[in-house]
FILUM-174586 format. One record per residue (C-alpha): x, y, z. Coordinates in steps of 0.02 Angstrom, whole numbers, plus 50000, padded with zeros to 5 digits. Layout:
N
XYZ...
REM end
This chain:
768
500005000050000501295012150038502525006849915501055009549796500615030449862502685033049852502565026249664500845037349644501885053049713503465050049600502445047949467501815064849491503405073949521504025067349344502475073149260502895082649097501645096548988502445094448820502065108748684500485099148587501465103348419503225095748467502715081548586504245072148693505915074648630507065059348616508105063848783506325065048866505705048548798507315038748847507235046349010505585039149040505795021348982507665021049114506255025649256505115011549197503665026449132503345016148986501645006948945501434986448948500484977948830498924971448911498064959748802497884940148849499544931748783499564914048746499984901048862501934899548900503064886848857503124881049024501344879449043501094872748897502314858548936501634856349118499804857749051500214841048931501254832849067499994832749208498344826449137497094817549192497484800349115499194801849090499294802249297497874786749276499224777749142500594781749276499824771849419499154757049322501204757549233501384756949437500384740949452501054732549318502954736049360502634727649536501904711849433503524710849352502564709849196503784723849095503274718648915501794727348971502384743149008502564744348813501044756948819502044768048910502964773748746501124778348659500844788048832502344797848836502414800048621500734806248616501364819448766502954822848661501794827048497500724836948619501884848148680502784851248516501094855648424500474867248545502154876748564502214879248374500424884948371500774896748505502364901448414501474904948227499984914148342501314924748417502134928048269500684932248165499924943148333501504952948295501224955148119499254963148156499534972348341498904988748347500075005648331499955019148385500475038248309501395047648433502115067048416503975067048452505085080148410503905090248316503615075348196502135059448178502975041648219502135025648213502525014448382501944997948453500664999648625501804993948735503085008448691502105024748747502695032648882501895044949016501405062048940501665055548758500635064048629499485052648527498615056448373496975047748369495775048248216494305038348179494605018248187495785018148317495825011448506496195022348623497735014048698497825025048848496865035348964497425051448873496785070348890496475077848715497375093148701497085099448514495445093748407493915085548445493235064948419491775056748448492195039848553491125023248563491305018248759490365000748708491524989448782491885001448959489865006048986489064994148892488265009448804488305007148606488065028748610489285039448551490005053148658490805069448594492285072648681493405090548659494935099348725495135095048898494145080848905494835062748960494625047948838494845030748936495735017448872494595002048784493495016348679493595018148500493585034248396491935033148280492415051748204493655068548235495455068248239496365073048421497895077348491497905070248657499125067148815499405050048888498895053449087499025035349132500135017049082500175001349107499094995549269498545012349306497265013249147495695012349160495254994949059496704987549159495974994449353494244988449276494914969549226496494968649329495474950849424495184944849239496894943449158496574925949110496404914948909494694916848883493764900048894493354892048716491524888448676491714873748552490634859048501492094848748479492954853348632491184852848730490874835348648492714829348697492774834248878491034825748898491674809648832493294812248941492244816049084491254799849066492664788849060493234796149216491634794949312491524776649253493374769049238493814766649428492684759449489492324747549328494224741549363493824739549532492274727649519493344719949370494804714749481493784708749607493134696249510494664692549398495494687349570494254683749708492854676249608493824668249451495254662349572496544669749427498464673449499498764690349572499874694649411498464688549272497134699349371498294715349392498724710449179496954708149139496274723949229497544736549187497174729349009495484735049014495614751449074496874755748955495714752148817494324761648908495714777548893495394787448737497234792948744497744804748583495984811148560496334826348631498134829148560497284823648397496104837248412497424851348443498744843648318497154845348185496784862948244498594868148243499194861948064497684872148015498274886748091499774885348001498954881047834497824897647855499414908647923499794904247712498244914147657498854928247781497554923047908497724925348094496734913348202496744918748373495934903448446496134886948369494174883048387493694897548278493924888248117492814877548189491634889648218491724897248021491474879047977489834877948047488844894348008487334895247891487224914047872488584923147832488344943847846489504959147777489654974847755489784984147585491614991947610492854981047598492134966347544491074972347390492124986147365493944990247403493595004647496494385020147395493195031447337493065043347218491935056547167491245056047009489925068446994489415084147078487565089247043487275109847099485665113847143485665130647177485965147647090486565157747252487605143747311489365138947239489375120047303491165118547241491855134647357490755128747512491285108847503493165116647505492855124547648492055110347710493345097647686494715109347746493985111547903493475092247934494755082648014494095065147958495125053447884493915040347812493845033947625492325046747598493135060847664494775057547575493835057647401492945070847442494845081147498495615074247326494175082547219493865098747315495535105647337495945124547405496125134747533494955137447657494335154847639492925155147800493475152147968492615140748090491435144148210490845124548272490945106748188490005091848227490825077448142489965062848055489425047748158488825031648079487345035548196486835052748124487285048447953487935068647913489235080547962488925098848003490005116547986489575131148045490635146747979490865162848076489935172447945488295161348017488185148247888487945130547940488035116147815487665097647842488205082947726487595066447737486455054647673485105061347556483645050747641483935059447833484265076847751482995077747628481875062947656480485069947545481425072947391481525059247238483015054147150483415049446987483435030946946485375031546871485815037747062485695021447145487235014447080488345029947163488685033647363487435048547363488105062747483486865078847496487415095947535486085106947626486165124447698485305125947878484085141247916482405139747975482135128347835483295116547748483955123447572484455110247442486225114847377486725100447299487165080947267489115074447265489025056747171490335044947233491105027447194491845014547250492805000747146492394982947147493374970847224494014957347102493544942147223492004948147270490824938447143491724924347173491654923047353489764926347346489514912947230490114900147322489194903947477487794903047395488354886247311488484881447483486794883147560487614897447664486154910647703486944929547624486534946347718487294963047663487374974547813488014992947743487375011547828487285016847637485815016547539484954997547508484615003247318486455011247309487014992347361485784983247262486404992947100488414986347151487614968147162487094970246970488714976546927489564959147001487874951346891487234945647063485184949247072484584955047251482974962147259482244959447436483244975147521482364986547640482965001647726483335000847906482965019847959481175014547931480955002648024480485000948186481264990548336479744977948325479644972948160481604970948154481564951948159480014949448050481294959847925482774951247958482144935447909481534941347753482654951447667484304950447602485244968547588484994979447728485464997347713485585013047818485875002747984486565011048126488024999948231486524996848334485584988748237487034977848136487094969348300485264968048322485214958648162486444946648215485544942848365483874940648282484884928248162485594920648321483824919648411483344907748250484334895748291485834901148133487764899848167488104918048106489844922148076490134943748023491374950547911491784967947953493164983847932492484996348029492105005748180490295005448148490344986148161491384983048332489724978548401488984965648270490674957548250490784955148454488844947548450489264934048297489624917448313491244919748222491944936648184493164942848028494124958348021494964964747886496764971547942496704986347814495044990347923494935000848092495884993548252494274992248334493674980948219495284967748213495434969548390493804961048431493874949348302493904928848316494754930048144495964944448045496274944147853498004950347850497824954747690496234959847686495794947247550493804944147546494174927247468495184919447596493534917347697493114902647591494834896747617494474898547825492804887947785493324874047697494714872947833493564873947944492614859047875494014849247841494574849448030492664845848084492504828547962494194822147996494084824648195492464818548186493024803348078494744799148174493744802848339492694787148299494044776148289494754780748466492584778148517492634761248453494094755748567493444765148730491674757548693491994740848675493124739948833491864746248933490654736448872491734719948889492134728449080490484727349122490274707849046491654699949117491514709149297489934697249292490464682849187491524667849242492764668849103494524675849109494624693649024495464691448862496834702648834498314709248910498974728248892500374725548770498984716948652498004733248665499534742848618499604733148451497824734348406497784752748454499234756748366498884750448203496764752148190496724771348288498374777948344499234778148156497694780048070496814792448150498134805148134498264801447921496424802247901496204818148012497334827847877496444825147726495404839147604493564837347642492444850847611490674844247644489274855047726489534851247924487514842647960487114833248124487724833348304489474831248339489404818948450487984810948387488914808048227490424798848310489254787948413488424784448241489944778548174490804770548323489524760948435489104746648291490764744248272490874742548447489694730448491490004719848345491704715748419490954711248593489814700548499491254690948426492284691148576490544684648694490704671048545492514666748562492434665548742491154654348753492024641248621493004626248679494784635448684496154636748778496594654648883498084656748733496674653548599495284662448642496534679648678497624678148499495914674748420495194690548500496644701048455496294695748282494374700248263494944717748354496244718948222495344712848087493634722848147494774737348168495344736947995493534735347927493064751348013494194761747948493824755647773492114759147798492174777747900493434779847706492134773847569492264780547441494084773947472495424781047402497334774447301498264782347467496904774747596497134756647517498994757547521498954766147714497734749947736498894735647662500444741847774499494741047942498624725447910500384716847853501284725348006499874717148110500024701348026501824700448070501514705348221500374691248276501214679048177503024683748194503134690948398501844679048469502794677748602503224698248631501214700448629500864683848721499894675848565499784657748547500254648348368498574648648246498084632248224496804625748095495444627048215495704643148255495884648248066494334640948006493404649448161494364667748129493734666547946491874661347998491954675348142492614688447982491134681447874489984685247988490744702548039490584707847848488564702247844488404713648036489224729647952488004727747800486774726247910487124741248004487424750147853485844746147773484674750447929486034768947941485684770747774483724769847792483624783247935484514793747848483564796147693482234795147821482784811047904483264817747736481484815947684480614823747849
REM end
């Protein structure tokens, strides 16, 4: 506490004014980063190496694998401990793939952190966050976060305090007024003096108890955890009523029962699911990191994957943003529209695409001075100068300035800007056409969405008919648009859900939209550059920013196009989809294994028959029909639609598989074999069931599948024929052949079977 009031006071004594059109010299600057004045970065970094490698280390069932390795050591039964080295690899792999995920993320957090313009030595220099220093002076203009509580000095903004008060209204803030840290600057330009750094800010005071990596809300993730948490609910004490019977009921040696039961509760262990998950996730992160995408949580792709409605705005999608004006339209004799917009735009401070057409066309000196300025807000839709010879002007959109007057058909393909005077009435002065150029992926990209069953809305504060006309110039035909200044807050979702193109929306509304869409029951994702979207791309499912955009906009974001390339968003879905089959596919094969232990676990705690396998037999089988496999299959293209519950889907696929190997193994078991029989002839039908699984999660099967296929199943055959004795197999007698190819026979007629009744629900649910 004290320490803290003598830092407080020092602080104070070093406090500087600088002139507001020098800034900080160089001396002053390196004074103040030797007496540790200098800001920190306070966004959520990614998990350190050293947590990452603890994190992997000290799981759940690697401690579980550690104390049944325990059991088995004290049997003297070392063979055994052969699962051990799938334990510790799948750690290894673990570790390595997260660090170079965190390591790409980093790097590629680098490439899009925000900067920030500071005044020193009389000239404009671009610096990361984390090097302000106290009494810095920062220029801020419309699209950037305000980095640090700062006092404006020069110049006046309006700021968006959405994410401090929860308030989407905008706030006009002037010379000697504070902006806090965490707002965004929605119009103005400002000179302004950093008062506070580093803990002392306001966003850091208000979340100094929730410096923590957010918590991911993920099907997948959901659906693993809630398989991982079943298996631990279920496994110890399953082993438990398992042993007891293995040893005090069935009579069998202390060693066999240890053998027997760690056996089964290995297989009940859906080790590598998980690390499959992430290794998935993270090769995708590097694939997108290609297309100058940066994914700043793995799940996100998954969430892009999965969305039915997709919703943009105009700029930078559509269009690439740089305007120019092609048309100016006078309307009045006593006015000269070109003299009063050069006025105009020399005394506006803006720095948006609009404005900097407008600045590029109207050039001059200014030749009134200024008497007041309200600058435009996505919220008012128009600007407004008043002179100190009493003339006020406002320029905006033609619908909230003249809402009565018509315009000409040819207008609609133009950004429409109206010039009126302001005196007891409103006087007409004129129309400035502008344009904006098309971007050359933009057709595309909308194509294939709608190829894709993926719902389109076009969410722009320009005119619906303005956005309607670019459509027809990409040869795309809209026509259900409506105008969201006319519409009321009660028939919003009646209109959402029935129109396509949505124009003059407010930053209210965009996110109003999204949660009607979201209300519906769609997976909305939002692709945004601006200020004016902040709030619609926090409310959406998955959230896009384009880097070229606003820092508001990429700072909020799930997802940031480096490049600001529209078409790498079907690049992020079909990556997306990709990840989603092949997890979902490779997940099944580690369900099969956990499903049919427990389900044998359960038998034989009841049955009077020895349980058939030992660990080191598990190791083979789970090797070569999930451990190898999995990981191949899970990094293949697939770019189907995502349809159906995750989980539902692997329990689909797994569960038949599953019981058709306790069938065969309830079979073997109760056949006139030997202990040495029944097990090597068990191990087989796993194997060989194994095998038939993966073949049919593949169909249509592929040249690389079939050759992935014929290596495992001849590695396995050496295995069981070759080191019988390593895996505690028995020789395969005649017998035992003509039963394994009966027991095969009959496996083939119980997966067509399945298939056939699969098959028939789901053209049932196809039809309903």
């Amino acid at each position: 506490m004290i320490r803290g009031i003598i830092i407080m006071v020092k602080i104070k004594m070093e406090r500087l004014n600088p002139d507001v059109n020098y800034g900080l010299s160089n001396k002053e600057v390196e004074k103040r980063i030797r007496k540790g004045l200098i800001n920190k970065d306070t966004t959520i970094p990614t998990k350190s190496v050293s947590l990452i490698i603890v994190s992997n280390i000290f799981t759940l069932f690697n401690i579980l694998n550690l104390i049944l390795a325990f059991f088995i050591y004290l049997t003297g039964s070392y063979k055994n401990l052969l699962f051990l080295g799938v334990v510790i690899s799948n750690t290894l792999i673990s570790i390595i793939q997260e660090i170079r995920a965190k390591r790409a993320i980093d790097k590629l957090k680098l490439i899009a952190s925000p900067k920030v313009n500071t005044l020193r030595n009389g000239q404009i220099k671009e610096i990361e966050v984390n090097e302000i220093v106290l009494d810095d002076i920062i220029n801020l203009k419309i699209g950037n976060q305000v980095v640090a509580d700062s006092l404006i000095l020069d110049g006046f903004v309006e700021v968006n305090e959405a994410f401090i008060t929860g308030e989407s209204d905008s706030i006009l803030k002037k010379k000697g007024d504070t902006l806090l840290s965490g707002s965004f600057i929605i119009s103005g330009n400002c000179l302004a003096r950093v008062i506070h750094i580093k803990d002392d800010n306001y966003t850091s005071k208000i979340s100094r108890d929730a410096k923590y990596i957010k918590k991911i809300n993920s099907v997948i993730l959901n659906s693993l955890n809630k398989i991982i948490k079943i298996v631990s609910i279920i496994i110890l004490p399953l082993g438990n009523f398992l042993f007891l019977n293995q040893y005090f009921i069935l009579k069998n040696p202390l060693e066999d029962a240890v053998v027997n039961t760690v056996a089964a509760l290995i297989a009940m262990i859906p080790e590598g699911l998980v690390l499959l998950t992430s290794t998935v996730l993270a090769v995708s992160v590097m694939r997108l990191s290609k297309y100058k995408v940066l994914v700043k949580q793995l799940y996100s792709i998954e969430s892009l994957a999965r969305i039915d409605t997709i919703c943009f705005d105009k700029t930078g999608t559509l269009t690439e943003g740089n305007m120019v004006v092609k048309d100016v339209i006078s309307l009045s004799k006593n006015e000269n529209i070109i003299e009063i917009m050069t006025n105009y735009c020399n005394a506006l401070k803006d720095d948006n695409a609009t404005m900097k057409a407008l600045k590029n066309y109207f050039k001059g000196k200014n030749n009134n001075q200024i008497k007041e300025i309200i600058p435009f807000s996505s919220e008012r839709k128009y600007s407004e100068v008043t002179f100190n010879n009493g003339n006020t002007y406002r320029l905006g959109a033609p619908e909230i300035l003249l809402p009565k007057e018509k315009l000409p058909q040819e207008f609609t393909q133009y950004r429409l800007l109206a010039l009126v005077k302001v005196t007891k009435k409103i006087i007409k002065i004129g129309y400035i056409l502008l344009q904006d150029n098309l971007r050359s992926d933009a057709k595309e990209t909308i194509k294939y969405f709608q190829k894709q069953g993926v719902d389109i809305k076009i969410i722009s504060g320009d005119s619906p008919k303005m956005i309607v006309a670019l459509l027809k110039r990409l040869n795309i035909e809209i026509n259900n648009y409506i105008d969201c200044s006319k519409i009321k807050d009660e028939d919003l979702e009646n209109v959402v859900l029935n129109n396509t193109v949505f124009g003059r929306v407010s930053p209210f509304q965009k996110r109003e939209i999204i949660k009607v869409l979201k209300k519906n029951k769609h997976m909305v994702a939002f692709v945004g550059d601006g200020v004016n979207d902040v709030l619609a791309l926090k409310e959406a499912d998955c959230s896009i920013a384009l880097a070229c955009g606003s820092e508001a906009s990429y700072n909020v974001a799930d997802l940031v196009l480096l490049d600001s390339k529209f078409s790498s968003v079907p690049k992020i879905v079909k990556e997306g989809r990709r990840t989603i089959h092949n997890i979902e596919r490779s997940a099944s094969l580690f369900i099969v294994k956990t499903g049919f232990a427990i389900l044998l676990s359960f038998l034989f705690m009841i049955l009077p028959f020895t349980y058939p396998f030992v660990p080191i037999q598990m190791t083979l089988t789970g090797a070569l029909t999930i451990g190898i496999p999995s990981f191949i299959l899970a990094l293949e293209p697939n770019e189907e639609v995502v349809k159906g519950n995750f989980l539902t889907n692997i329990f689909k696929k797994a569960l038949p598989t599953s019981l058709i190997i306790v069938l065969n193994i309830l079979l073997i078991t109760l056949l006139p074999l030997n202990e040495n029989e029944a097990s090597t002839l068990c191990v087989l039908i796993v194997g060989f069931i194994g095998f038939a699984h993966i073949y049919r999660i593949c169909k249509p099967i592929k040249q690389y599948q079939i050759i992935m296929l014929t290596i495992l199943i001849t590695i396995f055959l050496t295995s069981v024929i070759g080191l019988k004795e390593l895996f505690s197999l028995t020789f395969i007698n005649f017998k035992m052949l003509i039963i394994i190819l009966i027991l095969l026979l009959m496996c083939l007629i119980e997966f067509y079977i399945v298939d056939l009744i699969q098959n028939r629900n789901k053209k049932l649910g196809d039809f309903n």
